[in-house]
C-alpha positions in Angstrom: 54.7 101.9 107.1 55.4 100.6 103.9 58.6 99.4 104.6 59.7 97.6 107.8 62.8 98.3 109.7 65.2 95.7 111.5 66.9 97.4 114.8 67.3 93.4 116.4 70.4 92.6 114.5 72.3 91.6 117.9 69.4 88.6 117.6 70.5 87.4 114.6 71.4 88.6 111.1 70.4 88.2 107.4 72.1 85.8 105.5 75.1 87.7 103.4 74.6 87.3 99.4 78.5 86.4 99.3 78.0 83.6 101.8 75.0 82.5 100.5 76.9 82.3 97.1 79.7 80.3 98.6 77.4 77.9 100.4 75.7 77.2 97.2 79.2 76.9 95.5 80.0 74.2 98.2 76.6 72.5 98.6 77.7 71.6 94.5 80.8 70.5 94.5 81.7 69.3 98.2 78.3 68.0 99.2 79.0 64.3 100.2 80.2 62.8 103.7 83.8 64.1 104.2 84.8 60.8 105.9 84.0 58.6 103.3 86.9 57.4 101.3 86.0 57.7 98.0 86.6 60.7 95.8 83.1 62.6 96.9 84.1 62.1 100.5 87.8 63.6 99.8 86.3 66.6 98.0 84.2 67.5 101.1 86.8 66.8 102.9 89.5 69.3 101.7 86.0 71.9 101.6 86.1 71.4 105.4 89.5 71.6 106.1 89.8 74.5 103.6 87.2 76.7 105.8 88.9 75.5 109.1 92.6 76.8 108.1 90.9 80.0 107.0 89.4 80.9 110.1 92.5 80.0 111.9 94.3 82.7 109.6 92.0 84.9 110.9 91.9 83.9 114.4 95.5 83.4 114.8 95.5 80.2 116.0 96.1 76.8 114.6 93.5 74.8 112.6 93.6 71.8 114.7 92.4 74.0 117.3 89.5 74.7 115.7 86.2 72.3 115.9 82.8 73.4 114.1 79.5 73.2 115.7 76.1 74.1 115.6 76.3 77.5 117.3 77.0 79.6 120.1 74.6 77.4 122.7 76.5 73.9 121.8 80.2 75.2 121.9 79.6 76.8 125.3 77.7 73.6 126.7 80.8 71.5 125.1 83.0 73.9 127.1 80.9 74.0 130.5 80.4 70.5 130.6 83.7 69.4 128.9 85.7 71.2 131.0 84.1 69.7 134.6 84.1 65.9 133.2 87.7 65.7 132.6 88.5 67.9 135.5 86.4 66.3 138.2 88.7 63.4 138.7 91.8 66.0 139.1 89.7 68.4 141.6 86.9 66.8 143.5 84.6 70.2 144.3 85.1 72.1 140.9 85.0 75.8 141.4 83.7 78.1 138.1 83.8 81.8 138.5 81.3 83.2 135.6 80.2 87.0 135.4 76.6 87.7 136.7 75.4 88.8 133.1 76.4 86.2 130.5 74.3 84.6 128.0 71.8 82.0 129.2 73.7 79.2 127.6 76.4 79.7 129.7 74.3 80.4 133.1 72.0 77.8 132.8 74.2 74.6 132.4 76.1 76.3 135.7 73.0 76.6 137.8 71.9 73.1 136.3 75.4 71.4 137.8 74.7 73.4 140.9 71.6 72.4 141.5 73.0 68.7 141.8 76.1 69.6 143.8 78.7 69.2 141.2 80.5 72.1 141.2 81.0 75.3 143.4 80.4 78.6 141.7 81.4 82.4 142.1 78.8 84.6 140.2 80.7 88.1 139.1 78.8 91.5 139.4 79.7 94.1 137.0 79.7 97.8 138.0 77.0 100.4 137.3 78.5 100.6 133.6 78.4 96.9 133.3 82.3 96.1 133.2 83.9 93.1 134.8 86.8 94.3 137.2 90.0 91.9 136.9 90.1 92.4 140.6 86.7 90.9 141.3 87.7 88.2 139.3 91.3 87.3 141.1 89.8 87.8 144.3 87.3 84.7 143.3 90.0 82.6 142.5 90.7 79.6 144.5 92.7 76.1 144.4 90.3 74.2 143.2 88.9 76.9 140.2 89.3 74.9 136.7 87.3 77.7 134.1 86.7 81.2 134.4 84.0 82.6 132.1 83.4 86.4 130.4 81.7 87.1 127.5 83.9 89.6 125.1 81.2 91.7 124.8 77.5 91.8 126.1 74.7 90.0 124.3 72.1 92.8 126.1 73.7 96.0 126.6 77.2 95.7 124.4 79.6 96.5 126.9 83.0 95.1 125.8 84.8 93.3 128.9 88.4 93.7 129.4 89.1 89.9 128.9 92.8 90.6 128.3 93.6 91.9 131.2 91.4 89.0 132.8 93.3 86.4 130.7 96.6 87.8 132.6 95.4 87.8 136.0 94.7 84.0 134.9 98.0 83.6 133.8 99.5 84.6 136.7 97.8 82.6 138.8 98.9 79.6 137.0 102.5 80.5 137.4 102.2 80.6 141.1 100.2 77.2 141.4 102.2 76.0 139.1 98.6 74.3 137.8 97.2 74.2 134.0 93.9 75.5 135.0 91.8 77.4 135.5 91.1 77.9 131.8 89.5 80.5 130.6 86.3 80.8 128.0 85.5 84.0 126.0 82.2 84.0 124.4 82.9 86.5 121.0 79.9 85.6 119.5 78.2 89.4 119.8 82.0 91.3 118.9 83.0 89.3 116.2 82.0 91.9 113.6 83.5 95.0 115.4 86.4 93.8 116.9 89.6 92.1 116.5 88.5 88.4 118.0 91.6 86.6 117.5 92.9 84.2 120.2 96.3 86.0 120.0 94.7 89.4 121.3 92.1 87.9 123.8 94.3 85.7 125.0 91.9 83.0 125.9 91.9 79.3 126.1 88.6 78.7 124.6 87.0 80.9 121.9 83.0 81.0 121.0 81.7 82.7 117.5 78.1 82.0 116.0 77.6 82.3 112.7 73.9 83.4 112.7 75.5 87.2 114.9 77.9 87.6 111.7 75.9 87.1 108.3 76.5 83.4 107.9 74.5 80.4 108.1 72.5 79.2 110.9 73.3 76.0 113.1 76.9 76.9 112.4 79.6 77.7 115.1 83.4 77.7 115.9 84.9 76.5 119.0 88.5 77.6 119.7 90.5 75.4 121.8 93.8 76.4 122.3 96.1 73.4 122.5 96.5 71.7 126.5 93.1 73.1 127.7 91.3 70.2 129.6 88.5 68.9 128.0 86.3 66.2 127.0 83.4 65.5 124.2 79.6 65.5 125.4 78.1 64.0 122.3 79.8 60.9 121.4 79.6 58.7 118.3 81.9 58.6 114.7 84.6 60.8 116.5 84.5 63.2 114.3 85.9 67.1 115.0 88.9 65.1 116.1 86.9 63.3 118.4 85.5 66.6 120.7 82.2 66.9 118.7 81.4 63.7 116.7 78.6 64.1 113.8 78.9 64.6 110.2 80.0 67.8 109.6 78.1 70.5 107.8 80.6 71.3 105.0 79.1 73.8 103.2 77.6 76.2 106.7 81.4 75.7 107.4 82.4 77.0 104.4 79.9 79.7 104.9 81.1 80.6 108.1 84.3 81.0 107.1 83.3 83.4 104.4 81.3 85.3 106.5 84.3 86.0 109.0 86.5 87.1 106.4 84.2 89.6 105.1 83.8 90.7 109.1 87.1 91.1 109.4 87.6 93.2 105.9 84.8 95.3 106.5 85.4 95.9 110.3 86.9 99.3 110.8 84.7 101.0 108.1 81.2 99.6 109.6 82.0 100.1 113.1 83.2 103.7 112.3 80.0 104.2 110.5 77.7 102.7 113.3 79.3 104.6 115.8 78.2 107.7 114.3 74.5 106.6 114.1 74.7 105.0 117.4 76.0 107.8 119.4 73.4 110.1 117.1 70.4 108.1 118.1 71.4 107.8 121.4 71.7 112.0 122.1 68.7 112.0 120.6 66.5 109.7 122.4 67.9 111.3 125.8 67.6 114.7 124.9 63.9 113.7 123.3 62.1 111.4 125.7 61.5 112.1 129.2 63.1 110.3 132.1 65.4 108.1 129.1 68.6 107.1 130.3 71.7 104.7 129.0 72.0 101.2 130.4 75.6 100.3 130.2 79.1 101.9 128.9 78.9 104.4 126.1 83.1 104.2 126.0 83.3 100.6 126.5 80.3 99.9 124.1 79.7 97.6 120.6 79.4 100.1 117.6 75.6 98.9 116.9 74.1 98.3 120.2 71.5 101.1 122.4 70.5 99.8 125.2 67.9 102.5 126.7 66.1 102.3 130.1 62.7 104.2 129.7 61.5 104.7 133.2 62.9 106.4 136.6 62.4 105.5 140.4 59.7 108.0 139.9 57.9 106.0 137.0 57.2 103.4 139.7 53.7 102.8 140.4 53.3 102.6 144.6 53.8 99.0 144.3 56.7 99.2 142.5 56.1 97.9 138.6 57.0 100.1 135.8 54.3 102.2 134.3 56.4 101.6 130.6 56.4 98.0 130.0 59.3 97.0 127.7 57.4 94.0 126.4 54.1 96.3 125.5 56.6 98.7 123.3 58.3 95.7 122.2 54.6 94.9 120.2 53.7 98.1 120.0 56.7 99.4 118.2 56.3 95.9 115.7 53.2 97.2 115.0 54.1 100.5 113.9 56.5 98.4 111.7 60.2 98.2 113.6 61.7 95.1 115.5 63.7 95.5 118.5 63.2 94.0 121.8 63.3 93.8 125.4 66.3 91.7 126.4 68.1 89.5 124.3 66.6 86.9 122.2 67.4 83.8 124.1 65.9 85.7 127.3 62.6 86.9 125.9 60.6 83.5 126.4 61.4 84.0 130.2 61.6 87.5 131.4 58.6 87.7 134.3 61.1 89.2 135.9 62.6 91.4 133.6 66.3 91.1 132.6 68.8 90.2 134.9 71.2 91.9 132.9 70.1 95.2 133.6 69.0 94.2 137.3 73.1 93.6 137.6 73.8 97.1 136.5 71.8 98.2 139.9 69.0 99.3 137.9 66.0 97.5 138.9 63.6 100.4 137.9 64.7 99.6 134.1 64.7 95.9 134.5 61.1 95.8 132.6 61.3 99.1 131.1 64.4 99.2 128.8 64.5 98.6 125.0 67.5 96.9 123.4 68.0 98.5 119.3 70.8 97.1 117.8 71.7 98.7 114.2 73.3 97.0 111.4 74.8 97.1 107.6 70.8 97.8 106.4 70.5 100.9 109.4 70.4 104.1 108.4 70.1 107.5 109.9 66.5 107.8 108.3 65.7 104.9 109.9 66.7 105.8 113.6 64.7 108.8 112.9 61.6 107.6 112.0 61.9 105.0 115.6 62.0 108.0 117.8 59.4 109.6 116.0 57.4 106.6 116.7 58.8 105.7 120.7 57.8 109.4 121.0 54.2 108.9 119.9 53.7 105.8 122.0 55.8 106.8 125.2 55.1 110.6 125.6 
């Protein structure tokens, strides 16, 4: 092919020319230390605290509540972690109840404090459409629970979770204790450029967007924490992010950042409408085209951009039970024949032996090494989607 096509953008996507414009416009006039006292230092300063009450505008929360990072990974480790060393003095045995099938950054730190007897933990199952039930979740909830954890929407197959409704159960159960926890984390960092992610309509204590899933700069992230959540800093030193994430800030990524969610926000309901079409196109077509192809996840309950499409059967089984299509082999395959998508998410694919654990929770193990995540974006187009089923056609049939 002469030209390459992207379908990975739920990996990461390209840097937006109007954030790359107001990064540059930054790194120029705002590029010093912003706690240094002298003029250069206030300049950066305001820059910083320019981008932070702009994303609270268009999170609905206040900009003391929000801290900048270095991504998704570091704000949910601050949270994880955060939340269990200033609660462990309050509740000896912290409980965490965290859904089955959320990002490895959240998983991992919870089986790494498990491992060593720190906490107690409650893992979540979703259905066969990969939804969270709100009863699954209140029937978890115990005394001595202090976070509960569900991603907004799915990093693999793009099912949206109704964190609302979660948040509410949460509420409730704070009322009858009459406690201030358990709090509760949403990781937005996959919806934040389809859906309305503000802290007023999730409803959540602690909010998670990445700038590298929304057109802005890499190594830059916003933590939301509402005001009275429980929490203390992991990386200690100039105290800076009022004291929760110390470092010198990167002025102009959070400038960038809060470009890039602005122009998320504006251009939300047009894209999504448009992806949605192509989506749900591609997806009728695969089915109806390739043999034994079915839908992992939610088509109702699903992100605009994301296909998530299993590619075997219980039938494609060899007799001891591997999958005769191997989603790594058309991962390489289909790069070959010049499109990018992949197996599993991103974060996921150094380790997937086992194939992914996402769709193994769905109660699909035939698919669990035989399903293709294509995630489309503002570069997708119909043509495009064509010419990969030509080509999945060719390799699979």
């Amino acid at each position: 092919m002469k030209k390459r096509i992207f379908l990975d953008y739920a990996s990461i996507t390209p840097l937006e020319k109007q954030v790359k414009a107001e990064i540059e416009r930054v790194e120029k006039v705002a590029w010093a230390n912003p706690s240094s006292l002298h003029s250069y230092g206030d300049k950066a300063k305001t820059a910083l605290e320019e981008a932070r009450v702009k994303i609270a505008k268009l999170l609905h929360c206040r900009s003391s509540e929000i801290y900048f990072t270095s991504g998704g990974t570091e704000s949910l480790n601050t949270v994880i972690f955060g939340v269990f060393h200033k609660m462990k003095k309050q509740v000896p045995l912290p409980h965490i109840i965290v859904s089955s099938i959320e990002h490895p950054a959240v998983l991992e730190p919870i089986k790494f404090m498990l491992k060593r007897g720190k906490i107690e933990a409650s893992f979540i199952s979703p259905n066969e459409k990969g939804i969270i039930s709100p009863d699954s979740v209140a029937r978890e909830l115990k005394q001595n629970t202090i976070l509960v954890i569900v991603q907004h929407a799915n990093n693999e197959i793009g099912v949206i979770q109704p964190v609302s409704k979660i948040a509410n159960l949460i509420q409730n159960s704070k009322l009858k204790t009459k406690n201030s926890y358990p709090h509760f984390l949403v990781d937005a960092s996959q919806s934040a450029l389809y859906e309305n992610v503000s802290l007023e309509r999730l409803r959540a204590d602690m909010l998670v967007i990445d700038g590298i899933k929304i057109y802005g700069p890499r190594g830059a992230g916003v933590l939301v924490v509402r005001h009275g959540t429980e929490i203390e800093p992991i990386i200690f030193g100039g105290g800076q992010e009022n004291g929760l994430r110390s470092g010198t800030e990167n002025v102009p990524a959070a400038a960038g950042l809060a470009k890039a969610l602005e122009l998320a926000r504006r251009r939300c309901e047009k894209e999504s409408k448009r992806l949605k079409q192509l989506r749900d196109y591609a997806i009728g077509k695969i089915l109806k085209e390739i043999p034994n192809a079915s839908l992992n996840g939610s088509l109702e309950n699903r992100l605009p951009n994301n296909i998530n499409i299993c590619l075997a059967s219980p039938k494609s089984l060899t007799k001891a039970g591997f999958p005769i299509i191997d989603s790594e082999f058309l991962v390489i395959k289909l790069d070959t024949l010049g499109f990018a998508v992949s197996a599993a998410s991103a974060c996921s694919s150094l380790n997937l032996e086992n194939g992914s654990y996402v769709i193994e929770s769905l109660g699909r193990s035939e698919c669990k090494n035989s399903s293709l995540r294509i995630t489309l974006g503002r570069e997708t187009k119909k043509q495009d989607l064509d010419k990969l089923i030509i080509a999945l056609k060719k390799t699979i049939c």
